[in-house]
N, C-alpha and C positions, 0 to 999 in steps of 0.2 A: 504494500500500500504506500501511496505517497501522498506527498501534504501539499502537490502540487509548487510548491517552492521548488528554486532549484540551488543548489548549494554551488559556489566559488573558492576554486582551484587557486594557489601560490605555489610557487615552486620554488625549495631554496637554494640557493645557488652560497657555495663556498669554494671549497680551495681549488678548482679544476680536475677533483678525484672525485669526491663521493662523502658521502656524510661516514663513512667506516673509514678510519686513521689509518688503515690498512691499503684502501683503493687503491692507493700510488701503485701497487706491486702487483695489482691483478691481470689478468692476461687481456692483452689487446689494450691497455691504460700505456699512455706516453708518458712515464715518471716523470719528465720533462712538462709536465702539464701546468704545472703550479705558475709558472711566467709566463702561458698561453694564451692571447688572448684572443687566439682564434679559437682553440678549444672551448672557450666561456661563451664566444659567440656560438658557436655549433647545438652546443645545450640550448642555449636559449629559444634558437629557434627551435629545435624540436621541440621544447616545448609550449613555443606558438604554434606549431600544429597542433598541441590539445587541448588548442582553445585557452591555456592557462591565464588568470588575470594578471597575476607579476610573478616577477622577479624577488623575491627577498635577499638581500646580502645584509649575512650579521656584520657585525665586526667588533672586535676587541684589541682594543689597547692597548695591552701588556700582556696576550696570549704567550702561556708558558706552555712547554710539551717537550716528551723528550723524544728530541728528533734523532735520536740512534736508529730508533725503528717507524718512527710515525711522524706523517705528514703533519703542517700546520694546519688549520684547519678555516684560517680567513681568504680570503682574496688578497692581492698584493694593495688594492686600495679600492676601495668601493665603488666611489664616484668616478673614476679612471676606467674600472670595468663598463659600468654603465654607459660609460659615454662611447665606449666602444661597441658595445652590443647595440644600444641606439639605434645606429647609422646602419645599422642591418637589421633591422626586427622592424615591425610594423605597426604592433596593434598592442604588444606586452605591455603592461605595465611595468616599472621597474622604480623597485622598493631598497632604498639602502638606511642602513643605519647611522646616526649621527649623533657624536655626544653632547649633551647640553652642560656635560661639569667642563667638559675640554674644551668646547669651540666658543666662539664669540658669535652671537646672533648675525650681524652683519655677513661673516663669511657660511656661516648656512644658508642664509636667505639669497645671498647671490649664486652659489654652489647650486643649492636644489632647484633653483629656478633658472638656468643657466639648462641643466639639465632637463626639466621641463618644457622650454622653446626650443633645445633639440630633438626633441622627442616628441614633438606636438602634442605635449598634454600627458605626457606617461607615468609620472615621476612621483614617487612621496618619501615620505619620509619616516622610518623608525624612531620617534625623537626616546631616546633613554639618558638616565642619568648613568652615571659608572662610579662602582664604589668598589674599586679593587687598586690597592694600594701601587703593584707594579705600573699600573699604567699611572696611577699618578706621577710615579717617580720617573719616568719616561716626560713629564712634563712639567719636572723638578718644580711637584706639589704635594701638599699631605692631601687625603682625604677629609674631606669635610663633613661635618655629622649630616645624617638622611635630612633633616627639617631645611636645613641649608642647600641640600643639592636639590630639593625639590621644589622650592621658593623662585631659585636660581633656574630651574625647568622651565616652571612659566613663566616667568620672565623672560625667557631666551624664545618660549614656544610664540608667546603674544608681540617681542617684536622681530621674530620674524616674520611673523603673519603681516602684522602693518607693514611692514617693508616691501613683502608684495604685491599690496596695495598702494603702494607710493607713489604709481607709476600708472596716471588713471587708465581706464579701457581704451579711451577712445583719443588719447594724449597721445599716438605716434601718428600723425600726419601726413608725412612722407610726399606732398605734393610738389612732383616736379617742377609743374608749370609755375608755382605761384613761389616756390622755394622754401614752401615754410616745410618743417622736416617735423617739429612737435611744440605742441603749445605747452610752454613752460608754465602756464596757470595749470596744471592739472597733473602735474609733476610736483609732489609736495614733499617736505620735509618728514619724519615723526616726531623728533624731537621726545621720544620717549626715552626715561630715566628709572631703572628699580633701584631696589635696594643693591644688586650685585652685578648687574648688565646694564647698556644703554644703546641707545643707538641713536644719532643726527636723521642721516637717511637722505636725498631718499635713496633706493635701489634705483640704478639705471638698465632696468632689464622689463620691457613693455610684457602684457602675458602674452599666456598662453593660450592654445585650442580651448583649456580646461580652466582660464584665469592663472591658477596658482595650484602648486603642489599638493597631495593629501597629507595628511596629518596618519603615522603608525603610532601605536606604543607595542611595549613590549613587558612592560614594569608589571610586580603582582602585586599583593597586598591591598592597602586602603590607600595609603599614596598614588601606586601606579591606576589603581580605580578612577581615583580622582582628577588624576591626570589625563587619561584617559576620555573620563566621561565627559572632560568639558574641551576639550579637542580632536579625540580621533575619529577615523572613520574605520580603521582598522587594527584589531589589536593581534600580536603573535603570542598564543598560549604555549604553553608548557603545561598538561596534563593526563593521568593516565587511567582516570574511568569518568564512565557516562557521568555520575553523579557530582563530582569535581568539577567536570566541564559543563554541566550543568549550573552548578551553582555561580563559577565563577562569570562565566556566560551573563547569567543574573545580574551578580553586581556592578557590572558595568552596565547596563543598561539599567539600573537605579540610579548611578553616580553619572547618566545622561539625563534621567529625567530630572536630579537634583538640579543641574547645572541649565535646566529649560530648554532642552534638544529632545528631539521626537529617539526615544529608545534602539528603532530601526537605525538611525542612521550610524549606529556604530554595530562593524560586526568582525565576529570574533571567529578565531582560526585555531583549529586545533591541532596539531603536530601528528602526524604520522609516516611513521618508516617501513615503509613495506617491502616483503622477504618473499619474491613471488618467481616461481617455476615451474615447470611441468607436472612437478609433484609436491608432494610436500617436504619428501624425502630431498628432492632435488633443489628444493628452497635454502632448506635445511646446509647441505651439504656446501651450496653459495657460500652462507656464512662461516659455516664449519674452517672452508679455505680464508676467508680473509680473516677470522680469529685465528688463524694460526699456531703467529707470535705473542698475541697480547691474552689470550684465554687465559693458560697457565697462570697469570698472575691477575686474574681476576677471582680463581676458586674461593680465597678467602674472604672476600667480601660478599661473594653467594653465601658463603656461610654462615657472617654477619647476618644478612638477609634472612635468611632462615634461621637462625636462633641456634645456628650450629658450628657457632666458630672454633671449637675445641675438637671436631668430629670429622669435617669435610678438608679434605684436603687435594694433594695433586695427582697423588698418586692412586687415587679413587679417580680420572676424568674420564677416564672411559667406561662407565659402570655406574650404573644408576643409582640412586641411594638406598640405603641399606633399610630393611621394614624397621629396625633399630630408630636408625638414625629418621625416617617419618612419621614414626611414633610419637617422637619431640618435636618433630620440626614444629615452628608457627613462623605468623609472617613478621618481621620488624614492624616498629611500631615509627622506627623513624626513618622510613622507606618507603612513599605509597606503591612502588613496585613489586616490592615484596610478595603481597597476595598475588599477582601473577606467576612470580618464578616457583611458590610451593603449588599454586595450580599445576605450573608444567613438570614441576618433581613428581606429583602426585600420581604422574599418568606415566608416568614408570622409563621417562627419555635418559639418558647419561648426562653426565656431567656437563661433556660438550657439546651436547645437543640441549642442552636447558640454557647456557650462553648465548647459544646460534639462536635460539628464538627469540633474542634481543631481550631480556628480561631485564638488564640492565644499561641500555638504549636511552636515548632522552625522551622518546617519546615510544609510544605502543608500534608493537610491529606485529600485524597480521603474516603470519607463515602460510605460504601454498600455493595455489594456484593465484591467477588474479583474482575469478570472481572469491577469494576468504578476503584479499584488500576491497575488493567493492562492498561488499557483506558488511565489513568493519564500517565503512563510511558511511555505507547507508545507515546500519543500525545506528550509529551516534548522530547523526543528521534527521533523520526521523525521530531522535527521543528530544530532540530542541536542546542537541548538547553543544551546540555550535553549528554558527553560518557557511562552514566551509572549511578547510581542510592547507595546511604550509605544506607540503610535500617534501620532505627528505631521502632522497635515493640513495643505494647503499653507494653501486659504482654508476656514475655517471656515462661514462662510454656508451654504456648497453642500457641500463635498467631507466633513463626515459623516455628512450625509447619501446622500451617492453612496455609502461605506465602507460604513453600513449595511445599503443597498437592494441593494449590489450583491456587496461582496466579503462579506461577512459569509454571504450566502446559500450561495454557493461551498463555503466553510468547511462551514457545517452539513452541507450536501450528500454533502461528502467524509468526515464524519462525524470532523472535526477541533476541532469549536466546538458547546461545549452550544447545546440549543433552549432554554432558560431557567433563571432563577437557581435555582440547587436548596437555597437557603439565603436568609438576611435581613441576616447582617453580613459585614464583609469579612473576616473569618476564615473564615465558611464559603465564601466563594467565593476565597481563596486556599488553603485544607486546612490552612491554617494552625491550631498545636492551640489549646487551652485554657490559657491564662497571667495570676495575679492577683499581682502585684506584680513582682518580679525572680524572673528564672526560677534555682531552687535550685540547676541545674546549672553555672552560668556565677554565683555568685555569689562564688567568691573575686575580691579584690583584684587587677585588671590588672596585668603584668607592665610 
């Protein structure tokens, strides 16, 4: 049954491998991929064949990892990728991330709308705060308490938004015969000052197809709500049952209606990794190869997980758990994934096959054919657990192309996923409204 809705598609886009730290090394992956940025284009359009509404690119700061064995896991620079991908994609939207503790409002607002007028309209923005001390010190800074980075959020969010208002609609002229190029009456300053940002203004960048950039968050809690409810139009979740994404789902669309925005216009995306092949066994097996190197030292915090860190070890990884050792098991209480990894102990898989089924993944990974990932989305889209879906693939190369050709079809089928863009910017393909500078409803002063 369906609710006649139809759910929207993101796809994440990271290091030119694959959301598994491993990708680098998989068969037919150019190791070489991570400086690629023809490979990044490649992605992207495959996945404007499925119809996808954006682009997501996280990024981080001060990304640590230990590259003995495992790729980075950012882009080489966000805005840099997009602009390349741009000038070859069509119809994508393209979503990157940008910090509000590190950048100065001024250079976001010319950056994202720079990218915006090349892309007629495609472009938004993840605006997040960053509270991890490496990246601070990469911008020889301390971190600053949450109430401070958040204060400093909206501030940064509200004048970049005037700033891309600065520059009226109808203020670039451009008439040859007469000479006149822009009426500097309509070209205005902001002259807005917070307590931790400012900006003079105005921007010299006329819009877009779309006006101005969309607004992402990414943030959780009551802060990120907040922030959220009175700017975005899309937010990226992190979570890993119906009822979680349900709930959180919720709060943001309370902390829109707080902020006097119709609840719809913000919608929320929930993370999934999907582990799909011929079989399940051959899903399975995918992952088995790109855990590898990194499984072995993951057993002990399956054990954590399961309540069995005295018990589970490496020399157990091919061998399921012990009736002993399930007899004890329960799930961590400080793990919401936990209840899945003892679901998959429980059904009697090995060690490294309860890893391979992502149980310790960032987000849910349906194992199997495509239609168990369609299965997955529908049923979380059907219980009103989210508007649609960030898509992280394991290896890039292949698997979105597999997404396309195979789950995407699914979807159409079921009459859950448009046959094609019914718009040209990423507001039309997120219903997102009409907004030119700071939206008037959400313009008093943050609390």
């Amino acid at each position: 049954m369906t609710t006649g809705k139809q759910m929207i598609l993101g796809m994440h886009l990271g290091n030119g491998y694959g959301s598994q730290s491993s990708a680098w090394r998989a068969p037919g992956v150019d190791p070489a991929n991570y400086t690629s940025f023809d490979a990044q284009v490649r992605y992207a359009q495959a996945a404007e064949r499925g119809k996808f509404a954006f682009l997501f690119l996280p990024d981080f700061l001060g990304e640590q990892a230990d590259l003995t064995r495992e790729s980075l896991m950012i882009t080489l620079e966000p805005m840099m990728t997009l602009a390349a991908i741009a000038r070859e994609t069509k119809r994508i939207g393209l979503v990157a991330t940008g910090s509000t503790t590190f950048n100065e409002p001024f250079n976001i607002a010319r950056q994202f709308k720079a990218l915006d007028v090349m892309s007629h309209g495609r472009a938004g923005w993840n605006a997040v705060t960053t509270s991890d001390p490496v990246a601070a010190a990469n911008y020889g800074r301390a971190i600053a308490p949450r109430p401070e980075r958040y204060q400093r959020a909206h501030e940064t969010i509200q004048i970049a938004q005037a700033l891309w208002g600065s520059w009226g609609r109808d203020a670039w002229v451009k008439d040859t015969k007469t000479g006149y190029f822009a009426d500097p009456a309509k070209i205005q300053p902001v002259n807005l000052q917070g307590e931790y940002v400012a900006s003079r203004g105005p921007l010299s960048i006329p819009p877009s197809e779309q006006g101005q950039p969309v607004i992402f968050s990414a943030g959780g809690g009551g802060n990120g709500a907040e922030l959220a409810g009175r700017y975005a139009s899309g937010v990226i979740g992190a979570v890993f049952t119906i009822e979680d994404s349900r709930n959180q789902r919720e709060a943001l669309r309370e902390a829109a209606r707080r902020a006097g925005r119709d609840p719809d216009e913000v919608k929320f995306f929930a993370g999934v990794m999907p582990a799909i092949g011929a079989t399940k066994r051959e899903a399975l097996d995918r992952r088995v190869a790109l855990g590898e190197l990194a499984t072995p030292a993951r057993v002990p915090y399956l054990g954590a997980m399961l309540n069995l860190p005295a018990t589970l070890n490496v020399s157990q990884l091919d061998e399921p758990l012990t009736p002993a050792q399930l007899a004890v098991a329960s799930p961590s209480p400080f793990d919401p994934r936990s209840v899945r990894a003892l679901e998959v102990a429980r059904e009697g898989w090995t060690i490294r096959d309860i890893l391979a089924h992502g149980v310790i993944d960032y987000h849910p990974t349906p194992v199997g054919t495509a239609s168990v990932t369609a299965d997955h989305m529908q049923e979380w889209f059907e219980a009103g657990a989210c508007d649609g879906f960030w898509v992280s693939i394991d290896i890039n190369e292949d698997g979105i192309d597999t997404f396309v050709e195979e789950v995407v079809p699914l979807l159409q089928e079921r009459g859950l996923y448009h046959e094609d863009y019914e718009g040209t910017t990423l507001r039309d393909h997120l219903g997102a409204p009409a907004q030119y500078g700071l939206d008037p409803r959400i313009a008093a002063p943050a609390e």
